[in-house]
C-alpha positions as CSV (number, residue, x, y, z in Angstrom):
1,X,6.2,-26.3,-2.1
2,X,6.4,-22.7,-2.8
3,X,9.1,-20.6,-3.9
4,X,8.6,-18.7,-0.4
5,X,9.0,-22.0,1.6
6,X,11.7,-23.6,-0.9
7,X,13.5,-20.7,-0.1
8,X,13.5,-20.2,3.7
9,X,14.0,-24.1,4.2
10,X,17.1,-24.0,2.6
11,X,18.2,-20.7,4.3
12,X,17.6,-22.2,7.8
13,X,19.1,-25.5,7.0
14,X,22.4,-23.3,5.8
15,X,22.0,-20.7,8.5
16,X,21.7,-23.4,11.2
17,X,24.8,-25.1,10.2
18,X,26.7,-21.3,9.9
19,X,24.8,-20.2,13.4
20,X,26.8,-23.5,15.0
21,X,30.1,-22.3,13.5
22,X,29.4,-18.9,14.4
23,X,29.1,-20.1,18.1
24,X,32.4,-22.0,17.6
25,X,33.5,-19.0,16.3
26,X,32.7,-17.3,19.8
27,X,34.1,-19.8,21.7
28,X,37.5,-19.4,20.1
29,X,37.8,-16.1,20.8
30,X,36.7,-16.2,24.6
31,X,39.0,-18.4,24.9
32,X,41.9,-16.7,23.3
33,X,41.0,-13.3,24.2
34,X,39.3,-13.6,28.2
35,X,36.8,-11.6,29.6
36,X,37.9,-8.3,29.1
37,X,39.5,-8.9,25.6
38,X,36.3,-10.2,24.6
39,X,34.7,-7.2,25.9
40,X,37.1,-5.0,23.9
41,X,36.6,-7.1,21.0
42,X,32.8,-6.3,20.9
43,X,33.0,-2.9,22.1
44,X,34.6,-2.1,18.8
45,X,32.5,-4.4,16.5
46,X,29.8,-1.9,16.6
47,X,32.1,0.8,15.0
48,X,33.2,-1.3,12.7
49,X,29.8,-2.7,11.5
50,X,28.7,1.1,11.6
51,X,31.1,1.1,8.6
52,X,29.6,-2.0,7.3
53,X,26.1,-0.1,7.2
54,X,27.4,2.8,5.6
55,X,29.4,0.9,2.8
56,X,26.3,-1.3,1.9
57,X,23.9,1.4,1.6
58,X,21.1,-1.4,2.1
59,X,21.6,-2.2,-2.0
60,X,20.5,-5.7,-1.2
61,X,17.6,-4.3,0.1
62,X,16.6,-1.8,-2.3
63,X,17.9,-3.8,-5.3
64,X,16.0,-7.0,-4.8
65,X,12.7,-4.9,-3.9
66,X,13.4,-3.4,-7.6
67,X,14.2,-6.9,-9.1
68,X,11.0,-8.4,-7.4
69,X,8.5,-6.0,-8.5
70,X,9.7,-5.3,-12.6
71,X,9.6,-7.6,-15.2
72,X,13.3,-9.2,-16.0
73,X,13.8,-7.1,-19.5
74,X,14.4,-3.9,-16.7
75,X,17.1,-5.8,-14.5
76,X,19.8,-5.2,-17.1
77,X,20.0,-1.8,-17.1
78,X,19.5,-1.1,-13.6
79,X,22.1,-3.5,-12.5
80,X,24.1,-1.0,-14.8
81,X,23.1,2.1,-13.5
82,X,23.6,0.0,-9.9
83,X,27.3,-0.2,-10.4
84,X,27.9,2.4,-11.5
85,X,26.4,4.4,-8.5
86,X,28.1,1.8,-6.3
87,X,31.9,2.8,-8.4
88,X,30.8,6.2,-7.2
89,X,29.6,5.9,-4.0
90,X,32.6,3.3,-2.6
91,X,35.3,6.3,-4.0
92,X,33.6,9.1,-2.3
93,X,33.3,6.6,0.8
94,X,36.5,5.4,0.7
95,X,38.0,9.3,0.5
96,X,35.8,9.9,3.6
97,X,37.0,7.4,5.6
98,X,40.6,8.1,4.5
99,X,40.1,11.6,6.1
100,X,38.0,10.5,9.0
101,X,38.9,7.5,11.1
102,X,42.8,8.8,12.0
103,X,40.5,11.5,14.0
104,X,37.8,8.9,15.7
105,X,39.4,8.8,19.0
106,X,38.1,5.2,19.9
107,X,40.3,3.4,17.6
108,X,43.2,4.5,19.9
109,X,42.7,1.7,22.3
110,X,43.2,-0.8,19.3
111,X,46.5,-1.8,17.4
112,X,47.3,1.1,14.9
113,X,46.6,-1.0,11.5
114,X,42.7,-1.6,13.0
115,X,42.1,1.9,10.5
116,X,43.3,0.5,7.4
117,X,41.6,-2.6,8.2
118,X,37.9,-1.1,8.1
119,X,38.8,0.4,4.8
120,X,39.7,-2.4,3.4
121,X,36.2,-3.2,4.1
122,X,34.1,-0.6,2.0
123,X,34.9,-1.6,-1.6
124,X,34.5,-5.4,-0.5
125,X,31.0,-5.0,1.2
126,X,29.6,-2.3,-1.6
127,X,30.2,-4.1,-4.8
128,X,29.2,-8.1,-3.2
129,X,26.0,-5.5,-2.1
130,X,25.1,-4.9,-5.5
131,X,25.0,-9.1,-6.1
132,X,23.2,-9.8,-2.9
133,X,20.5,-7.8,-4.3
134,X,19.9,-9.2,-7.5
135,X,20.1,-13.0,-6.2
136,X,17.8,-12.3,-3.5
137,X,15.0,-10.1,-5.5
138,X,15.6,-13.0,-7.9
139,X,15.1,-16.0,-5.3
140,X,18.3,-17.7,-6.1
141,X,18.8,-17.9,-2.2
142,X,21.0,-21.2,-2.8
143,X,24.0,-18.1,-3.5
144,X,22.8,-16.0,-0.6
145,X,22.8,-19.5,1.6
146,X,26.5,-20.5,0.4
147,X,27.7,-16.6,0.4
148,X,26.8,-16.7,4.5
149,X,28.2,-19.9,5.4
150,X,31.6,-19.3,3.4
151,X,31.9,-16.1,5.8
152,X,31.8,-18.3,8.9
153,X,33.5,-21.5,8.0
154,X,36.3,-19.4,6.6
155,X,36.7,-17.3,9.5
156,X,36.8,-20.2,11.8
157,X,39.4,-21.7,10.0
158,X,41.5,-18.8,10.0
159,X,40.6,-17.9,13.4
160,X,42.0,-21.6,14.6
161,X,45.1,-22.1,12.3
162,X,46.3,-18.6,13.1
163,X,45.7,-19.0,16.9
164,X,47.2,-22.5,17.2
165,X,50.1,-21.6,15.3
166,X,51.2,-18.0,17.0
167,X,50.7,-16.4,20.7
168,X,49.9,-13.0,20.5
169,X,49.9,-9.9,23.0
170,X,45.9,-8.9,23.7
171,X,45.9,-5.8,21.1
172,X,47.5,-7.8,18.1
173,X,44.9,-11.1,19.1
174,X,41.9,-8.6,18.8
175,X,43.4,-7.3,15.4
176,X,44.1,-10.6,14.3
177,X,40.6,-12.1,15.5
178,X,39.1,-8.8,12.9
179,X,41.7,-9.6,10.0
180,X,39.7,-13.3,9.8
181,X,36.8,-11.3,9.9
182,X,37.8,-9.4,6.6
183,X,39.7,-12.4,5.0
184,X,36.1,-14.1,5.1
185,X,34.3,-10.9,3.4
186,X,37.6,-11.1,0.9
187,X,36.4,-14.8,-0.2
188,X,32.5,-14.2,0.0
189,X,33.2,-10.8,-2.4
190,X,35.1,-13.3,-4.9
191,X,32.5,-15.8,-4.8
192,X,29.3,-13.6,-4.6
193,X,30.9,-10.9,-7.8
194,X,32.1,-14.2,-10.0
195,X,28.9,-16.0,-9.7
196,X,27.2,-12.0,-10.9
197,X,28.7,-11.4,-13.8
198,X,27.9,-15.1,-15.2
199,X,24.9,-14.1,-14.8
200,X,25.2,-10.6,-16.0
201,X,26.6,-12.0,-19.3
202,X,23.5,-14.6,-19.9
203,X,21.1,-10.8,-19.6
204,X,23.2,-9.6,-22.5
205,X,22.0,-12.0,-24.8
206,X,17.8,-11.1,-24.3
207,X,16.0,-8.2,-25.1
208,X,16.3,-5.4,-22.4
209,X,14.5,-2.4,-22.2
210,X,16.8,0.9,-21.0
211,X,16.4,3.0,-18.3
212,X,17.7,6.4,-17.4
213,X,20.4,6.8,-14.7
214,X,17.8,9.1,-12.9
215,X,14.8,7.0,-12.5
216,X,17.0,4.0,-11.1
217,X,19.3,5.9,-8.6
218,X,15.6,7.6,-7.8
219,X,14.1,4.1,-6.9
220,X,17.0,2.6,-5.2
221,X,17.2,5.6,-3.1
222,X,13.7,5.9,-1.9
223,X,14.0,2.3,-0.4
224,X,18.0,2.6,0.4
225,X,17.9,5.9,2.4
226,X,15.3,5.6,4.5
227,X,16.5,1.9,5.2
228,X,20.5,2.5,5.6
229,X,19.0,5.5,8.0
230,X,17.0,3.2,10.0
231,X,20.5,0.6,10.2
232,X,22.9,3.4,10.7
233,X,20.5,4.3,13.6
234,X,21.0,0.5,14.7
235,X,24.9,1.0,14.4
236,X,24.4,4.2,16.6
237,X,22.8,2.7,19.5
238,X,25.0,-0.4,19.1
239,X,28.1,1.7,19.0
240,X,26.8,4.1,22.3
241,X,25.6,0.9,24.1
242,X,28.8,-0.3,26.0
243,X,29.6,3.2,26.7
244,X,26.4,4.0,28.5
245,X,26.3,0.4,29.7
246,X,30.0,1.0,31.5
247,X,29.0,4.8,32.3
248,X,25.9,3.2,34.2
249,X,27.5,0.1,36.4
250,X,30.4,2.3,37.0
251,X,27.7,5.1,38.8
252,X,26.7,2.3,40.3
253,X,29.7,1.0,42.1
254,X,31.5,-0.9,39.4
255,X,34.8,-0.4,38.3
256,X,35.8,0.3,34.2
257,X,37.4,-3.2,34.0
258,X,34.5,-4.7,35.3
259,X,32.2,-2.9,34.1
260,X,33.9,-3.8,30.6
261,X,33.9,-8.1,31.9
262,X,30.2,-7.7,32.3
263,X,29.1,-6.4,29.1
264,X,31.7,-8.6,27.3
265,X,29.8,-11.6,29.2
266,X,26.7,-10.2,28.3
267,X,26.8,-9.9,24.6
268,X,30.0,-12.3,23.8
269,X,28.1,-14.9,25.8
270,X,24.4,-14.4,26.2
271,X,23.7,-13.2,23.3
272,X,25.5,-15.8,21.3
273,X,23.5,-18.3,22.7
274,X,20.2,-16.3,23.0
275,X,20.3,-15.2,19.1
276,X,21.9,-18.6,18.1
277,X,18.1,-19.5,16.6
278,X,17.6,-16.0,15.0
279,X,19.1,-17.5,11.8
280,X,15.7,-18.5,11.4
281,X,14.5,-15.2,11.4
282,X,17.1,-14.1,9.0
283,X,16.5,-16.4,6.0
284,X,12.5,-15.4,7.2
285,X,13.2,-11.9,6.6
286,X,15.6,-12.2,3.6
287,X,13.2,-14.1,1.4
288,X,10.2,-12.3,2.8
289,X,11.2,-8.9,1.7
290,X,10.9,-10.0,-2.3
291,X,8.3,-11.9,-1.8
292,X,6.2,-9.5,0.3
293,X,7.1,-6.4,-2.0
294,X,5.9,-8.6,-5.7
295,X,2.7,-9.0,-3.2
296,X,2.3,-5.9,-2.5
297,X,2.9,-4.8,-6.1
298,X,-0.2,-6.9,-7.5
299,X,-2.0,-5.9,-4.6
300,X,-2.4,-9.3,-3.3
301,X,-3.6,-9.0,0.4
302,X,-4.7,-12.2,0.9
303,X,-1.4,-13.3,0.1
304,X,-0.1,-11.2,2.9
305,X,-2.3,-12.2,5.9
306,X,-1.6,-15.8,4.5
307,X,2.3,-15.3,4.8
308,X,1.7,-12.8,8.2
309,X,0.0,-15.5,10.1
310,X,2.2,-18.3,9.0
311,X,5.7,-16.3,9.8
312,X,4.0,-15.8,13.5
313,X,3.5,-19.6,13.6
314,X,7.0,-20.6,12.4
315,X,8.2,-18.1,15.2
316,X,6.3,-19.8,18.0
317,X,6.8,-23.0,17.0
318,X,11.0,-22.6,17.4
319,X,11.1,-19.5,19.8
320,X,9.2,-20.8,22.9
321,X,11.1,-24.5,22.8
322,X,14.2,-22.4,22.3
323,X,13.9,-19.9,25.6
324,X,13.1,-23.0,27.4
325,X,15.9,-24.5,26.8
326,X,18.1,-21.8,27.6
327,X,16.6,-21.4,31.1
328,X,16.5,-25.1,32.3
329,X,20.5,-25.3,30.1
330,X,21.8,-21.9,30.9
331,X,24.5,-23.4,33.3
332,X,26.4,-25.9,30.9
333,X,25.5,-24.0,28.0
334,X,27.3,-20.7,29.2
335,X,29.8,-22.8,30.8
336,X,31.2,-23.6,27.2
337,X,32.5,-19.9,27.8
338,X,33.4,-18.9,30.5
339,X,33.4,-21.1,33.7
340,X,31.3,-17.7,35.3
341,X,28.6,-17.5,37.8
342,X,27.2,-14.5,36.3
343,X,26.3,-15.5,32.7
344,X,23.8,-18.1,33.3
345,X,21.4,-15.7,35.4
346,X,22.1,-13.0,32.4
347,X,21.0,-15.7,29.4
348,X,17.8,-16.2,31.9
349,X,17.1,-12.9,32.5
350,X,17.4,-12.5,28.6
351,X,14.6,-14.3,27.3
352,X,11.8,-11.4,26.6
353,X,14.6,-9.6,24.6
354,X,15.7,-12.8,22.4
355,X,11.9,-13.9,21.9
356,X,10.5,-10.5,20.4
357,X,13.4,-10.0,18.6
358,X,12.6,-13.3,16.7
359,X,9.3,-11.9,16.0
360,X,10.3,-8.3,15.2
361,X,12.9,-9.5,12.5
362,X,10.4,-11.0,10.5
363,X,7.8,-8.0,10.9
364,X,10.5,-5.3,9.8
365,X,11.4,-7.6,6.6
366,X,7.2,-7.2,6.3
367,X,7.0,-3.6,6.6
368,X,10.1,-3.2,4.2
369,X,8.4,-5.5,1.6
370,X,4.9,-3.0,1.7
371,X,7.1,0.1,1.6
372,X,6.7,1.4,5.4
373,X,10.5,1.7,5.9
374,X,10.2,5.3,8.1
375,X,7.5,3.6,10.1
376,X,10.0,1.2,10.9
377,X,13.0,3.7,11.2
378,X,10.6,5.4,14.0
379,X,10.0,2.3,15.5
380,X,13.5,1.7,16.6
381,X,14.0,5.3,17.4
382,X,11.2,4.8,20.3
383,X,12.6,1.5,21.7
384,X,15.8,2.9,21.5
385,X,15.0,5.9,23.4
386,X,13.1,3.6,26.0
387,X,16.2,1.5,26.3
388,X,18.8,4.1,26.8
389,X,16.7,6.0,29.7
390,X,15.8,2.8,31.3
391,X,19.2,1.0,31.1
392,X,20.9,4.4,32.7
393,X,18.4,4.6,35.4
394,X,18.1,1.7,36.6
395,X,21.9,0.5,35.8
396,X,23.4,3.0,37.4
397,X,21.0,2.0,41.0
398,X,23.2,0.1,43.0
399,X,20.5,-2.1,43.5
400,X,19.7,-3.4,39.8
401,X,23.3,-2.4,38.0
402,X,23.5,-5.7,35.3
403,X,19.5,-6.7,36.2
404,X,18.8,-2.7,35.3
405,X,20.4,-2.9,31.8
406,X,18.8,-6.1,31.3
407,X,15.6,-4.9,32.4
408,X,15.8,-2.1,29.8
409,X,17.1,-3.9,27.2
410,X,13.9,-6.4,27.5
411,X,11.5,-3.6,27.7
412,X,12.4,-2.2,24.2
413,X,12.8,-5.3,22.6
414,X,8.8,-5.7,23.3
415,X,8.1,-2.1,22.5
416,X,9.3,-2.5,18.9
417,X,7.9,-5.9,18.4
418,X,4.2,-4.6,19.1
419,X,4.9,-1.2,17.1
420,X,5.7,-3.5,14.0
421,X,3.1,-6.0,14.5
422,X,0.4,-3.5,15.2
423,X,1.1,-1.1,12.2
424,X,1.7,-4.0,9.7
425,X,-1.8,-5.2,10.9
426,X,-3.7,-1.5,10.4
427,X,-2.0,-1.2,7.0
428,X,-2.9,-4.9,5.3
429,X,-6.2,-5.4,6.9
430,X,-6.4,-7.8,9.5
431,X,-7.3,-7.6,13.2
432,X,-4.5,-7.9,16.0
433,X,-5.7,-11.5,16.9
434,X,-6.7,-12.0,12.7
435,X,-10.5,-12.8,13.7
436,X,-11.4,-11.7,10.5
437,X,-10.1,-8.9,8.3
438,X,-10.4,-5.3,9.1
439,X,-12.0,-2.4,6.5
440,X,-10.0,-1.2,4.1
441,X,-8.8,1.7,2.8
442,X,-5.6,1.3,0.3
C-alpha cells in the first residue's frame, strides 16, 4: 500500500470516528441551546472562524508544500525562519485584534467576554499551524489524525460535563458552548507543539543546509497569501450568509426570529448530517496536497491522472450511497434534532450541494498541490457571486423563500465543482471523461 493510501485510510478511519462525535457534538447543543440559540450560535461561528483563517495564515498549507518538495537537510532552517515569522505575525495579529473587535458591532448580541475569547485563539491556532505543516508535508498523518479527534472528543466532554452540571441563561450557554471550543484548540496546541519540538531536536543532530530569512518567508508567502486570500474569502461569504439569508426570508414574509430558526435548522441540522461524510474528503485533500505538489515537482503526470481518476472514484463510491441515504432517512435522521417538519425536506433538497462539495474538496487540495491557488481563489469568487444573487432573488420571492436559498446554494456548489475539475484537467493533460490524454504544453 502506498504512502498516499496508508495515509488517507487512517485519516478516514480517525475522521469517521471524530465526524460521529462531532454530530454528538451538534446534538448537544440543539438540545441545550433550541432553535434560535442554535441559530445564534452559528451565525457567529463564521466570525469567529474568520479569525481562525487569519491567525493560521494557511502555514499548514504552505509549509507542508515546502517540506514535500525539498530535500529534509532544508526543513531545519525553514521551520526556523517559520517561527519566527509566526512570533511576528501572532504579535502584530494579536495588537490588531486588541484594537479591532471592541468596534465590530456583531459581537454585541453575544456575552461581553466572547472578545477576549477569539483572542485567546490567535497565538493557539498560529504556532499548532507551524506543526500541522511539517507533519503533513512530512506524511506523519497519524499526528494530524490524533490532533483532529482530540479537538472533538475533548469538546464533547466538556460540552456534556459543563451542561449537566450548571443551567445557564441563552447568552452565557452560547459563550460556554465556544469556551469548549477553545479548551479543545488549548489541548490539541499542547499536544501538536510537544510532539514538534521532539522532533525539532532529532533535525539538530544531522547536517542541515541554511537558508536566508528572505527566500523562506518568500516561498511560504507565495502559496500562503494567495491561499489565506482564497479562505478569508470563504470566511467572508460564510460570515455575510445568514445576514443575506435573514435579509431575504424576511422580504419575503418572514419574521427576524424565524428567519433566524430557519437558517439555524439549515446549517445546525442539514448540514451536519449532509457534510457528516466529508471527513473523507478532508483526509483526501490533506494528504493530497503533499503528495500532489512532490508530483508536480518531478514532473510526474502520470502520477497525477493516476491519483485524479482514483480520488473521483473514491468520491463516487461513498457520495452517491451517502445522498441516498439521506433522502430515504431524512425523517429519523433530522429527528435526532429537532422534532421539525421542516428539516427533513431541507437535508433532501440539499443533496446537489453536499455531493459536489465532496468532489470539489478534493479538486482544490489538487490544484493547490500543482500551484493554481488564484485559479482556485477565482473559482470561489464566481460561485460565490452566483449564490449570493440567486439566494437573494429567489429567497426573498414569497414563493421559494427557504427552497430559493437552497436553490442557490446548490447551484454554486456545482459551478465550482466543474470550474476545478475542468481547469485541473486542461493543466495536467487529460480529457474531461480521461479517454486518453490531451497535448501538452507545460
Amino acid at each position: 500500500m502506498t504512502s498516499f493510501f496508508k495515509g488517507t485510510f487512517l485519516l478516514v478511519v480517525v475522521a469517521f470516528i471524530g465526524e460521529c462525535v462531532e454530530f454528538f457534538i451538534n446534538m448537544v447543543l440543539a438540545n441545550e441551546l433550541g432553535e434560535v440559540g442554535l441559530g445564534l450560535y452559528m451565525s457567529i461561528l463564521p466570525v469567529i472562524f474568520f479569525i481562525v483563517v487569519l491567525s493560521s495564515m494557511e502555514l499548514p498549507i504552505s509549509i507542508s508544500k515546502f517540506i514535500a518538495e525539498k530535500e529534509e537537510k532544508f526543513h531545519l532552517s525553514m521551520l526556523q525562519h517559520a517561527i519566527r515569522f509566526t512570533v511576528m505575525f501572532t504579535t502584530v495579529l494579536v495588537i490588531l485584534a486588541i484594537v479591532i473587535l471592541p468596534i465590530i458591532p456583531v459581537f454585541n448580541h453575544y456575552h461581553p467576554y466572547m472578545r477576549g475569547l477569539v483572542i485567546v485563539l490567535i497565538p493557539l491556532i498560529s504556532f499548532s499551524s507551524v506543526a500541522r505543516g511539517y507533519f503533513m508535508g512530512v506524511q506523519h498523518m497519524g499526528k494530524i489524525a490524533a490532533a483532529n479527534f482530540l479537538r472533538r472528543i475533548v469538546q464533547l466532554g466538556l460540552l456534556v460535563i459543563v451542561y449537566k452540571l450548571f443551567q445557564f441563561e441563552l447568552d452565557k450557554a452560547i459563550f460556554v458552548a465556544l469556551c469548549t471550543f477553545v479548551g479543545s484548540e488549548i489541548i490539541v496546541f499542547l499536544y501538536l507543539v510537544h510532539t514538534f519540538f521532539l522532533q525539532f531536536k532529532h533535525f539538530k543532530k544531522k547536517h542541515n543546509v541554511r537558508l536566508t530569512g528572505k527566500s523562506v518567508r518568500k516561498s511560504l508567502m507565495s502559496v500562503s497569501l494567495p491561499t489565506t486570500g482564497m479562505r478569508i474569502s470563504h470566511s467572508i461569504s460564510h460570515a455575510i450568509q445568514p445576514f443575506l439569508i435573514k435579509a431575504a426570508l424576511m422580504k419575503a414574509g418572514f419574521s427576524g426570529t424565524m428567519a433566524i430558526e430557519h437558517f439555524g435548522i439549515l446549517t445546525g441540522v442539514a448540514f451536519s448530517i449532509g457534510f457528516f461524510p466529508a471527513f473523507i474528503a478532508h483526509s483526501l485533500s490533506t494528504v493530497l496536497i503533499p503528495t500532489v505538489s512532490e508530483a508536480y515537482a518531478k514532473k510526474d503526470f502520470l502520477k497525477l491522472r493516476n491519483l485524479l481518476q482514483q480520488v473521483i472514484l473514491i468520491t463516487f463510491i461513498y457520495g452517491i450511497p451517502a445522498i441516498i441515504i439521506f433522502h430515504i432517512f431524512a425523517k429519523p435522521l433530522t429527528h435526532m434534532f429537532f422534532d421539525s417538519e421542516i428539516a427533513p425536506l431541507y437535508l433532501q433538497l440539499l443533496w446537489p450541494y453536499f455531493l459536489f462539495h465532496f468532489f470539489a474538496i478534493p479538486l482544490q487540495a489538487f490544484l493547490i498541490g500543482i500551484g493554481l491557488i488564484k485559479d482556485t481563489l477565482l473559482h470561489f469568487v464566481w460561485s460565490t457571486i452566483v449564490m449570493f444573487v440567486m439566494m437573494y432573488l429567489l429567497g426573498s420571492n414569497q414563493q421559494f423563500n427557504m427552497v430559493g436559498i437552497i436553490l442557490g446554494m446548490n447551484a454554486s456548489s456545482l459551478l465550482m465543482m466543474l470550474l476545478h475539475y475542468v481547469t485541473l484537467c486542461r493543466k495536467i493533460g487529460v480529457s474531461l471523461i480521461f479517454r486518453k490524454p490531451l497535448n501538452q504544453s507545460y
